[in-house]
N, C-alpha and C positions, 0 to 999 in steps of 0.2 A: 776793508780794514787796512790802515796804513800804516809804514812803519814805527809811527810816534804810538801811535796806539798799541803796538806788539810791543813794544819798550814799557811802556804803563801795567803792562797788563803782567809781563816777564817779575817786573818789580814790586809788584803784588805778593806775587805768588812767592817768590823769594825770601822778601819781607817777613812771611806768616807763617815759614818753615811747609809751606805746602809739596814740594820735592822731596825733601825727608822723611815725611808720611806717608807719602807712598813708597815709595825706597827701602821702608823699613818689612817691609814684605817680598821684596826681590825686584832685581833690576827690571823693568818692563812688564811687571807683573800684574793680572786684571784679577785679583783676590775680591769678590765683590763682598764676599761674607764676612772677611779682616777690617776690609773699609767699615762695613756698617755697625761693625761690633763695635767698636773702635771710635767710630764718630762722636757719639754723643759726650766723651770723657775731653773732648779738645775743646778749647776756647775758641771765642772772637779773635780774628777774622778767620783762621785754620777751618773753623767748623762749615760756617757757609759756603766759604769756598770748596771743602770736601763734600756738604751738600751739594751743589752748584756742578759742580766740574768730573769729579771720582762717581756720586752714588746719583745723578739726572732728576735729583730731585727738585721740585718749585719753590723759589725762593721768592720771598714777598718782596714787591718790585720796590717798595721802601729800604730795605737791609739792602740788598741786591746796588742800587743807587749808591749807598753810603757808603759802602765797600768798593764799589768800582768806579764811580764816579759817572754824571750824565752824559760825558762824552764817550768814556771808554765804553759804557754801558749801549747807549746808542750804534759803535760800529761796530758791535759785535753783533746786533741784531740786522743787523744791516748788508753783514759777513756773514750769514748764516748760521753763522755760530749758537746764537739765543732765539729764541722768540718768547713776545709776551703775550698772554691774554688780556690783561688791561690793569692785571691786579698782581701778577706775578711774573716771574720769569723761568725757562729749563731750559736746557740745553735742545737742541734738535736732533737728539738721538746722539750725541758726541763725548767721548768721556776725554781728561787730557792729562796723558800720566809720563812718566821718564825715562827712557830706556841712553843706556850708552852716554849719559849727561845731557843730552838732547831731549827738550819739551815738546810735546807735539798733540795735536788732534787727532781719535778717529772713530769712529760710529760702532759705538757697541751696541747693536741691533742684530737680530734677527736673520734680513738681507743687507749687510753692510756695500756699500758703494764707496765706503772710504776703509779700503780693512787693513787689520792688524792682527797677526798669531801667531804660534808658536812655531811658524815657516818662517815669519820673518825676525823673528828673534834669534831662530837658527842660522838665517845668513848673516846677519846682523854681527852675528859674532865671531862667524866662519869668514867672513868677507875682509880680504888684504889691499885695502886701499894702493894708489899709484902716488907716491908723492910727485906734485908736481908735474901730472900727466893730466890727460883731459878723460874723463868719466862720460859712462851712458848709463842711465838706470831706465832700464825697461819694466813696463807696465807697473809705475812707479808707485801707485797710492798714493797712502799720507806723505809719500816720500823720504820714509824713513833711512834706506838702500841709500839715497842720494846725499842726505844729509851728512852719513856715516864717512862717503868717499868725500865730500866737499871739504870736510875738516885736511884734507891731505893735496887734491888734487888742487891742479892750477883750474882747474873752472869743469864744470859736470853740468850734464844735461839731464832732464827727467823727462819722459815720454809717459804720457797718460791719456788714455782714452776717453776717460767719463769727468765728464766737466766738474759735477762737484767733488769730488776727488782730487783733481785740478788745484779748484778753487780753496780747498781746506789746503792741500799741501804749500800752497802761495803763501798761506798765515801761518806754517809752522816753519818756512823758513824764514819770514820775518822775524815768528818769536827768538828763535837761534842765530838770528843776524847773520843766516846765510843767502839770503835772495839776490845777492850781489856776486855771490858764488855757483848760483844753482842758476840756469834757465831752466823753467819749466814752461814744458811745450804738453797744449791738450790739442794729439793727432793718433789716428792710427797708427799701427807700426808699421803697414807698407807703406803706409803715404811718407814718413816720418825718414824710411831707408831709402825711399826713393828722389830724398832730400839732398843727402849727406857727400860734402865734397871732400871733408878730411877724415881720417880715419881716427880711431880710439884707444887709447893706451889701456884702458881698461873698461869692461862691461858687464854690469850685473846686472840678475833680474829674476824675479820673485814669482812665476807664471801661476795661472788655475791650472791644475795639477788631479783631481780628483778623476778618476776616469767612471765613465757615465758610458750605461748604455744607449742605445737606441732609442730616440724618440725621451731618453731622459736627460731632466735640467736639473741645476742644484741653486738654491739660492745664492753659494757663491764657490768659487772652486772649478767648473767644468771645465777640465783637461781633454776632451775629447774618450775615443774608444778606450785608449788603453794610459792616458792620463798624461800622455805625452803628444799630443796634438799643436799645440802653441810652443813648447819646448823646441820643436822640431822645426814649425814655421821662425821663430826667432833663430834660431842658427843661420838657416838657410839664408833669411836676410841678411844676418847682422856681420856673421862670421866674415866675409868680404869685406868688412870696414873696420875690421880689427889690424889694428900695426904691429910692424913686427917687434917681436917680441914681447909683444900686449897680453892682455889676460882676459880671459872670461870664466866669470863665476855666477854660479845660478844653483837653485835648489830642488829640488824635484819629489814626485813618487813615480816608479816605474815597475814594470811587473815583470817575475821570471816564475819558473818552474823548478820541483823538486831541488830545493839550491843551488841553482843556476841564475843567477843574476841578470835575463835575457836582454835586457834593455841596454847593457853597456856594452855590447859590441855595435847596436844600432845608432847610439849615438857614437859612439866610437869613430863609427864612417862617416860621417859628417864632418866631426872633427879632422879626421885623416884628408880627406877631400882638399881642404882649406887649408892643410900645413899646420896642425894644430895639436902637439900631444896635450893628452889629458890624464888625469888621477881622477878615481873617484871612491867619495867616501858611502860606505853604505853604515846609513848611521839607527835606521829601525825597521823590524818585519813585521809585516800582519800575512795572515794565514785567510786564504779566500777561502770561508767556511762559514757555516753558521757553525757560534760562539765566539770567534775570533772579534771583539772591544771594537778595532776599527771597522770592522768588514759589518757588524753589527748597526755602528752610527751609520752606513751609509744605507743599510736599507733603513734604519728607521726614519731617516731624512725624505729618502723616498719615498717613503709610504707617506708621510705626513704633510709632503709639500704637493704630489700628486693624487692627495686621496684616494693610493690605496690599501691594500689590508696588506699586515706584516706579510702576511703568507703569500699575496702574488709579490711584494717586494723581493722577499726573497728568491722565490721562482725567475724572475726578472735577474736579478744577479749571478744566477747561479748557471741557468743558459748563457749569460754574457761571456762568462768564465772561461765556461766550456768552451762554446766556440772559438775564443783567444787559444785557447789548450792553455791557460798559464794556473797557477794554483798559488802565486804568493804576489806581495805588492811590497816593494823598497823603498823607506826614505832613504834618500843620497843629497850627499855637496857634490858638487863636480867644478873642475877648473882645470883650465886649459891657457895655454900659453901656446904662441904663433911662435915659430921656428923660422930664421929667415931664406933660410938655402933649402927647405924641407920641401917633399913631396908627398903625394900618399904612401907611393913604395914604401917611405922612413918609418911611417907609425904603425905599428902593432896594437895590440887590443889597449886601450887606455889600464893604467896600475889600477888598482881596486887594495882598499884598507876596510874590511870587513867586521864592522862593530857592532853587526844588526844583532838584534835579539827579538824573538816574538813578545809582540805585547808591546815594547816600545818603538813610538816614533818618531821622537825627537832630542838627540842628545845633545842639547845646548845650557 
């Protein structure tokens, strides 16, 4: 897909009040039940397009044509974006909605390889762009994180691993006319840090965060033992290529005991290492237990993606727990700025502004 074609397609959707409609349920919001309610009371073109795009539903490749035209129609199939069976067109598992004014792509599926949620909503709106400085977004996705900083910075880099992820995020910075503002690089992150000749005014990044036991996967999420595994490796790279008086901001879950927030003193040291005080927000709690809402989704994720019974799920969790000794799980912001004269000796435990509450984990 080229950028004539992200122009075509932007002014579509503009056109037909397609923004507003969804907007009208909250900024970045995947309300699937408001859409469907909702659909059938909109006119031509609004409606196809919220068939088409919001609800993945098949649209007959004749409407689909006349609405989009056989070119713009063509590189969108062409971009992964559509496919047709001969007689219709849907989406490839893609829905395309608006968060922060910015249009964009990402797989509302199952196991998403392009994802979007209420993590990245949360940084999304926690995240204090560099005017004028140069950006890194790590483990970028749709590239939401990147898009957010480009509107500010003098040029931002996106780091993505999985190609089609890559590739969708290349078309939503077309649709936003920021591809001129954004390089998007599909590399690992050591390969990526073992690149890097200037350093970073600013760095965000959105990690898998779910902590998994032993021998378990999550269809998308896995943060390692205690959900801070890739958190920990991203520092260790990146924090050496931050400049002084640069910023790094990233979102997390991290586990403590009896409320004790144990996880921020451990990044804490890493930060201190590097010349880096930090703040951190702890913004929701779950309770490691059976009943606790989120501790709940994760055995039943487990049980369902590993075929087995709640009951060893649980078992499986609950030994995890143990042997960690931790009993609760934190969402947090965290942000850190480089200090230029600092040492470790200067930093003490990073500030902590403590909003958590059980039951929620996301205050965005």
């Amino acid at each position: 897909m080229d950028a004539r074609s992200a122009s075509v397609l932007r002014s579509i959707l503009e056109r037909s009040g397609y923004c507003t409609f969804h907007l009208a349920f909250g900024d970045g919001n995947v309300q699937h039940q408001k859409w469907r309610h909702f659909a059938d009371r909109l006119d031509e073109p609004l409606h196809t397009l919220v068939e088409l795009f919001l609800l993945q539903r098949a649209v007959d490749n004749n409407r689909a044509g006349e609405l989009l035209g056989k070119v713009l129609s063509e590189s969108l199939i062409e971009a992964g974006v559509l496919q047709s069976d001969g007689a219709a067109v849907r989406t490839t598992g893609l829905v395309l909605i608006s968060f922060r004014s910015l249009l964009f792509f990402f797989e509302l599926v199952l196991t998403p390889r392009v994802y979007f949620g209420m993590d990245s909503i949360a940084l999304g709106l926690y995240q204090r762009p560099v005017p004028s400085g140069t950006t890194l977004d790590l483990c970028s996705g749709a590239g939401i994180q990147a898009m957010i900083a480009a509107q500010q910075a003098r040029h931002t880099f996106a780091i993505e691993i999985d190609d089609r992820a890559s590739a969708i995020a290349r078309i939503n910075l077309m649709l936003n006319q920021l591809d001129k503002r954004v390089t998007m690089i599909n590399m690992p992150l050591e390969e990526y840090a073992a690149s890097v000749t200037e350093p970073f005014d600013h760095i965000v990044f959105n990690p898998p965060q779910l902590p998994a036991p032993e021998g378990i996967d999550y269809p998308v999420g896995n943060g390692g033992a205690d959900g801070l595994a890739l958190t920990n490796r991203v520092l260790r790279l990146y924090l050496p290529h931050l400049a002084e008086n640069g910023s790094i901001e990233f979102i997390g879950r991290g586990l403590g005991r009896d409320g004790n927030p144990i996880f921020i003193d451990e990044l804490g040291a890493l930060f201190a290492e590097h010349g880096v005080a930090g703040h951190a927000q702890l913004i929701g709690l779950s309770e490691l237990r059976p009943g606790d809402r989120t501790y709940e989704v994760l055995v039943q994720m487990v049980a369902g993606t590993h075929n087995l019974s709640v009951e060893r799920s649980h078992e499986i969790f609950e030994n995890h727990f143990r042997a960690l000794d931790k009993n609760e799980m934190y969402t947090f912001f965290m942000r850190g700025v480089k200090s230029p004269r600092a040492d470790a000796d200067d930093h003490s435990r990073p500030t902590v502004t403590n909003l958590a509450e059980v039951g929620k984990e996301w205050l965005a």
